[in-house]
Biopython code that builds the backbone (N, CA, C, O; Angstrom):
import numpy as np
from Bio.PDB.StructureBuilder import StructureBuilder

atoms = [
    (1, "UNK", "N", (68.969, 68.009, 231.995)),
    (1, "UNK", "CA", (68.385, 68.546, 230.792)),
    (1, "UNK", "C", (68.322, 70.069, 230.830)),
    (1, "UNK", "O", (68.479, 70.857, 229.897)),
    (2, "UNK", "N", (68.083, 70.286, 231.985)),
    (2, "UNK", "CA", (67.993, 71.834, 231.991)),
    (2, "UNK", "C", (69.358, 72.892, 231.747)),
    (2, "UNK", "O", (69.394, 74.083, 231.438)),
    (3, "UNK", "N", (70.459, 71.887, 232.034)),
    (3, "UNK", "CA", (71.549, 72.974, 231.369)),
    (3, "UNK", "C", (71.881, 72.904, 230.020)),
    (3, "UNK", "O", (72.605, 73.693, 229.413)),
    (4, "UNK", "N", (71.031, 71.422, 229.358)),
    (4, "UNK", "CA", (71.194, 71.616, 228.356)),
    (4, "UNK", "C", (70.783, 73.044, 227.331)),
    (4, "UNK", "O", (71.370, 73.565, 226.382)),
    (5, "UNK", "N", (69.295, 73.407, 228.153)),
    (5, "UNK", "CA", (68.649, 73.991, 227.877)),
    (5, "UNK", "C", (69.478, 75.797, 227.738)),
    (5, "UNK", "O", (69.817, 76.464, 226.761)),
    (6, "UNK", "N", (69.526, 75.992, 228.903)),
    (6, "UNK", "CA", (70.407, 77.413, 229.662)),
    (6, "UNK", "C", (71.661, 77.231, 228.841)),
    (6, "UNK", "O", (72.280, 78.286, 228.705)),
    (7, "UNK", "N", (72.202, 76.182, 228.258)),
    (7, "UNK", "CA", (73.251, 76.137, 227.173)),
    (7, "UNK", "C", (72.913, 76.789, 225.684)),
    (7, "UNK", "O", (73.585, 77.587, 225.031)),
    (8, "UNK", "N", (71.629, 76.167, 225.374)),
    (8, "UNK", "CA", (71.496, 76.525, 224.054)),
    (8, "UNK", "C", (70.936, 78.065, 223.852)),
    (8, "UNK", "O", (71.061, 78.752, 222.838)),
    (9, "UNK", "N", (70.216, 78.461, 225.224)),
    (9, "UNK", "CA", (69.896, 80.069, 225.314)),
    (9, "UNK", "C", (71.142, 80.562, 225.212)),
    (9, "UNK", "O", (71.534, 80.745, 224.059)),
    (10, "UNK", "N", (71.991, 80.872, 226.230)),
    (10, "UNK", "CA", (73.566, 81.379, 225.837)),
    (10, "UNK", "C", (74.074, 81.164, 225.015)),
    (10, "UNK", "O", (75.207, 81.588, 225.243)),
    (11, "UNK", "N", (74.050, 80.660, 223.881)),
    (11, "UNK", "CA", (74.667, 80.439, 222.905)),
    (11, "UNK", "C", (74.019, 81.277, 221.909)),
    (11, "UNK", "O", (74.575, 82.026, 221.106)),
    (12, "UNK", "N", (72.791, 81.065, 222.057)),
    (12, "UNK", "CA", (71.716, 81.953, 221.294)),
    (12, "UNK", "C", (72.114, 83.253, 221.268)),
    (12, "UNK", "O", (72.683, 83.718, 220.280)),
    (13, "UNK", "N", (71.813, 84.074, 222.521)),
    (13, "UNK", "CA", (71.988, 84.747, 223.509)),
    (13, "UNK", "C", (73.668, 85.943, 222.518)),
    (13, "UNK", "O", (73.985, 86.972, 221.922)),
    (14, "UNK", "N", (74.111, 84.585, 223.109)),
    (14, "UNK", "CA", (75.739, 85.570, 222.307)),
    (14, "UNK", "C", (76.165, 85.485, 220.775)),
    (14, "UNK", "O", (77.235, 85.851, 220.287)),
    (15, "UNK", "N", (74.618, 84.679, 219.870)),
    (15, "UNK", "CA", (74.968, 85.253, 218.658)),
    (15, "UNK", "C", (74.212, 86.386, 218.029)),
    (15, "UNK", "O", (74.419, 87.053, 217.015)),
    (16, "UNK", "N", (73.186, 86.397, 219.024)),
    (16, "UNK", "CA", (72.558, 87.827, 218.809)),
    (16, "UNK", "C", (73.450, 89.188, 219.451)),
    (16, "UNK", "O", (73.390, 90.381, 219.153)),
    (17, "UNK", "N", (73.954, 88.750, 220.052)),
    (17, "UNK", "CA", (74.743, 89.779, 220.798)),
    (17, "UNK", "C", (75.779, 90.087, 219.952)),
    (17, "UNK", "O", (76.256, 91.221, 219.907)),
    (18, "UNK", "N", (76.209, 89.073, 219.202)),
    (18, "UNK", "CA", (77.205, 89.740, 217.817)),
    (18, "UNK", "C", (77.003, 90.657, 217.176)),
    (18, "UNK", "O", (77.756, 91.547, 216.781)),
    (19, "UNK", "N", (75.504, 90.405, 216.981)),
    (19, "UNK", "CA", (74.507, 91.071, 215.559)),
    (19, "UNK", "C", (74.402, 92.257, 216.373)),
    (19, "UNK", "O", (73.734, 93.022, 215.677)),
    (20, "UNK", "N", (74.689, 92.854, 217.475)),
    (20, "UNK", "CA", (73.992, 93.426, 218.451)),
    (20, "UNK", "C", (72.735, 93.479, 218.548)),
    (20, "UNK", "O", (72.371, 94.622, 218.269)),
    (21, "UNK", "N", (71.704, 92.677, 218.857)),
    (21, "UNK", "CA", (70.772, 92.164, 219.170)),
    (21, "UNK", "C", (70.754, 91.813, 220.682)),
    (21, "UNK", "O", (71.679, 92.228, 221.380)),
    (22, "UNK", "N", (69.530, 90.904, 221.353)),
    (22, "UNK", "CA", (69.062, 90.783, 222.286)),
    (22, "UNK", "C", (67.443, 90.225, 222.280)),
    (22, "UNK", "O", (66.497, 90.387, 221.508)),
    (23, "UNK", "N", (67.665, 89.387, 223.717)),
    (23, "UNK", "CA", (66.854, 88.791, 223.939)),
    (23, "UNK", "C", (65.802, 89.193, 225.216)),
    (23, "UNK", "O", (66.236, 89.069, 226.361)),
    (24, "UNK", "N", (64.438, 89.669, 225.006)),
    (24, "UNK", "CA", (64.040, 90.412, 226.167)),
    (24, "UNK", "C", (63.526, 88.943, 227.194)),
    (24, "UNK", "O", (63.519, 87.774, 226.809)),
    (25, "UNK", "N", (63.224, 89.337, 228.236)),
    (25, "UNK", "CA", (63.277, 88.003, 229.189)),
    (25, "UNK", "C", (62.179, 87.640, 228.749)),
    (25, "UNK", "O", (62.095, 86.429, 228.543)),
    (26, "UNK", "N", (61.012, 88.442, 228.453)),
    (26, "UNK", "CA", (59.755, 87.915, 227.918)),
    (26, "UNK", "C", (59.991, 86.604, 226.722)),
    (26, "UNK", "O", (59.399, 85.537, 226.887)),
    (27, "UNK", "N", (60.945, 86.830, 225.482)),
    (27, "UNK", "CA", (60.872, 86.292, 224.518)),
    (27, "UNK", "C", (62.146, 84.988, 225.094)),
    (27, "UNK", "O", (62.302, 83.995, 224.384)),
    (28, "UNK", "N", (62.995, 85.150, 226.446)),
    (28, "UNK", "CA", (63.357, 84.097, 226.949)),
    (28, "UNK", "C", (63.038, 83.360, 227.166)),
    (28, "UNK", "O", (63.377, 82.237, 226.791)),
    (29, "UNK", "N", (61.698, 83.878, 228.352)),
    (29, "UNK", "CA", (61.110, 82.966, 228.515)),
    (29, "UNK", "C", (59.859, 81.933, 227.798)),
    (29, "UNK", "O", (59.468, 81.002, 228.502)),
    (30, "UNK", "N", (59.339, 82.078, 226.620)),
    (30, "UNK", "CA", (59.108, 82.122, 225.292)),
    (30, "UNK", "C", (59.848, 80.758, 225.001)),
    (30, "UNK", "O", (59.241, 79.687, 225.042)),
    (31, "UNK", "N", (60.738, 80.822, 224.805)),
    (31, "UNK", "CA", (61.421, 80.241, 224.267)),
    (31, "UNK", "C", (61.672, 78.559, 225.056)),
    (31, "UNK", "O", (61.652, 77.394, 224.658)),
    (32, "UNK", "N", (61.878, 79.191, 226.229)),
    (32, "UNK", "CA", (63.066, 78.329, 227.432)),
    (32, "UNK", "C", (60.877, 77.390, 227.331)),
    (32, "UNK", "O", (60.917, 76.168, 227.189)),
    (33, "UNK", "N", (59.835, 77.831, 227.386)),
    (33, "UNK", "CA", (58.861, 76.870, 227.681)),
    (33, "UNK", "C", (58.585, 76.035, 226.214)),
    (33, "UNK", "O", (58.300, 74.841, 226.122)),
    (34, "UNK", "N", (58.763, 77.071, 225.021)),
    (34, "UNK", "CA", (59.148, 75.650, 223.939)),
    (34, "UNK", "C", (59.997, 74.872, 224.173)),
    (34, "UNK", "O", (59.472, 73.759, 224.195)),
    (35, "UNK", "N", (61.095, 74.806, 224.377)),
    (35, "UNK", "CA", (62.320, 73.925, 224.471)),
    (35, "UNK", "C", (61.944, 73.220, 225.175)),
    (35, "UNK", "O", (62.162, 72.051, 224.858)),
    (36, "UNK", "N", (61.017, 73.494, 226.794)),
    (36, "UNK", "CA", (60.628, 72.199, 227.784)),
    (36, "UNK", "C", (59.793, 71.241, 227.672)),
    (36, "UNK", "O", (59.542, 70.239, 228.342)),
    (37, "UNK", "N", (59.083, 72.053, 225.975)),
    (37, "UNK", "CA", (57.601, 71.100, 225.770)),
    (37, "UNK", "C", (56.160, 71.700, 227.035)),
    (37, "UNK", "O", (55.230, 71.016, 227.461)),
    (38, "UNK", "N", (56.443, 73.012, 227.307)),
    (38, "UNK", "CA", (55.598, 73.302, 227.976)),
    (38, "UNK", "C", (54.527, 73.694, 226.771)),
    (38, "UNK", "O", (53.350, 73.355, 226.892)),
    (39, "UNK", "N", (54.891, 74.273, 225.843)),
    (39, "UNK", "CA", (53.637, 74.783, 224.682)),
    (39, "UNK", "C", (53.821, 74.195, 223.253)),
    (39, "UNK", "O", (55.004, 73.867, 223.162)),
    (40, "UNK", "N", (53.301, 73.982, 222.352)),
    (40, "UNK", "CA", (53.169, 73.854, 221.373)),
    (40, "UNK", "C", (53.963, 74.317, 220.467)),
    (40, "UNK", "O", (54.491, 75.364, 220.841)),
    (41, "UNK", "N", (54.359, 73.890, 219.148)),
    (41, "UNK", "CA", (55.285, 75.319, 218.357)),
    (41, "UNK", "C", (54.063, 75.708, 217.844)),
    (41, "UNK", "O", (54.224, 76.848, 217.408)),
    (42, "UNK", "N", (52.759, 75.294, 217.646)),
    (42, "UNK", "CA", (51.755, 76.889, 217.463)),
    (42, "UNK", "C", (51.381, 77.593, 218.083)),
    (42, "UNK", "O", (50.890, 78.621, 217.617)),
    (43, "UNK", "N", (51.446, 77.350, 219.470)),
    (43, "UNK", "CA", (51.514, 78.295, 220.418)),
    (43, "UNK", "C", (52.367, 79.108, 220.216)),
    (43, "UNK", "O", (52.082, 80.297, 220.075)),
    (44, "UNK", "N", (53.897, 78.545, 220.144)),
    (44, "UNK", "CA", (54.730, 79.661, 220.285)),
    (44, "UNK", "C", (54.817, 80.765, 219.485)),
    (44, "UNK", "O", (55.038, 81.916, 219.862)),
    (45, "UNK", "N", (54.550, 80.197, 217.843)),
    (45, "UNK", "CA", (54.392, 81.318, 216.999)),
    (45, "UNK", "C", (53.053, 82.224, 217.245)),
    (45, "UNK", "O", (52.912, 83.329, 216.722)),
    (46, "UNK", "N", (52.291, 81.746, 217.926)),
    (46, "UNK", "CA", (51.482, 82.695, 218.193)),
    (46, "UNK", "C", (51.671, 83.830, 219.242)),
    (46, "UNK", "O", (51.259, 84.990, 219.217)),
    (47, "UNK", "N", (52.338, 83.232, 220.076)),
    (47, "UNK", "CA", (52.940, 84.204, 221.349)),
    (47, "UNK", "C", (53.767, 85.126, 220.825)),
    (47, "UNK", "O", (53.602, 86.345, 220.870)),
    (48, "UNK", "N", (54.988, 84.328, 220.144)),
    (48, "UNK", "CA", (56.348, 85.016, 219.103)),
    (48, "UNK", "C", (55.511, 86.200, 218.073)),
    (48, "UNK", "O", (56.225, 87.151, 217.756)),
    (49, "UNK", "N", (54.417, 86.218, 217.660)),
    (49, "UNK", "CA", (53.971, 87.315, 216.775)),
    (49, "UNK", "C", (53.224, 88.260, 217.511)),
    (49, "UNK", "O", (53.011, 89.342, 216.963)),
    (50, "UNK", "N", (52.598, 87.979, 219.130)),
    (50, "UNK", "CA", (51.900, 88.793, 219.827)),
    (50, "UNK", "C", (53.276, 90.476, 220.435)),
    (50, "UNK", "O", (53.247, 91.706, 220.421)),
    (51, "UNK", "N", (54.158, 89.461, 220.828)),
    (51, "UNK", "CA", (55.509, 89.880, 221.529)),
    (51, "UNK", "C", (55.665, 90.680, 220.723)),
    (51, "UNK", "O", (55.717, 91.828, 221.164)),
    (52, "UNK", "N", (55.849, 90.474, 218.863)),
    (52, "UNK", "CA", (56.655, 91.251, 217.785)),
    (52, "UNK", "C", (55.935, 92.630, 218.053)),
    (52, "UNK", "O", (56.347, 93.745, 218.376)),
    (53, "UNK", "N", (54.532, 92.029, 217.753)),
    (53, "UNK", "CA", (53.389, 93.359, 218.022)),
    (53, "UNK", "C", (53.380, 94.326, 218.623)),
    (53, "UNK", "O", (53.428, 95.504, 218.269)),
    (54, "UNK", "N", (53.298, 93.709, 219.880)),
    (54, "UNK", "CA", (53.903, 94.499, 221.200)),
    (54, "UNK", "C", (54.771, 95.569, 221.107)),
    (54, "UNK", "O", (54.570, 96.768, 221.300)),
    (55, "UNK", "N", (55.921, 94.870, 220.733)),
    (55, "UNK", "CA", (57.005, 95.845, 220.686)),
    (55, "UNK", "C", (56.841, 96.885, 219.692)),
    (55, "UNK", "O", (57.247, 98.005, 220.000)),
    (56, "UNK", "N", (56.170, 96.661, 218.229)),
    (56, "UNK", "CA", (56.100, 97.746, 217.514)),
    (56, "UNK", "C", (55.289, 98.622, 218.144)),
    (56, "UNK", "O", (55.060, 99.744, 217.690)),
    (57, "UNK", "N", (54.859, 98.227, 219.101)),
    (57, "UNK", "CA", (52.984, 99.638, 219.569)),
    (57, "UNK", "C", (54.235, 100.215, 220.495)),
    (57, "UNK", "O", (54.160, 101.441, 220.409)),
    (58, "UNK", "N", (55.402, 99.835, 221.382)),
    (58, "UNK", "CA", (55.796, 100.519, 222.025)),
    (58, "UNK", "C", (56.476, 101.752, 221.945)),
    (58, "UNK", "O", (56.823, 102.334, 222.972)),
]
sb = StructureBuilder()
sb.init_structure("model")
sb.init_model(0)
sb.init_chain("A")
sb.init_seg("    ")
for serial, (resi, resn, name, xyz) in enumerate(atoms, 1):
    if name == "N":
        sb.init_residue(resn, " ", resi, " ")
    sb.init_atom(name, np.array(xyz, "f"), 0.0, 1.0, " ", f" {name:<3s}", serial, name[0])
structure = sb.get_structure()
């Protein structure tokens, strides 16, 4: 299951990379613990809007 997983990030991964975009490991890893069912998807959007935050204060 897990390469399923590391599959669908890389894929991700290189269509943001089209857009020239990117994925910071923070919002990887974000991601890679929704996909495992480690958190909630309201968790995640809550994390996913803390991260956005973040980055604008930086």
């Amino acid at each position: 299951m897990m390469d399923q997983w590391d599959k669908a990030i890389r894929s991700a991964k290189a269509s943001l990379a089209v857009e020239g975009l990117h994925l910071t490991p923070e919002e990887e890893s974000l991601i890679k613990e929704r996909l495992q069912g480690k958190i909630s998807e309201e968790e995640f959007h809550k994390r996913a809007l803390n991260l956005i935050h973040s980055h604008k204060l930086s």
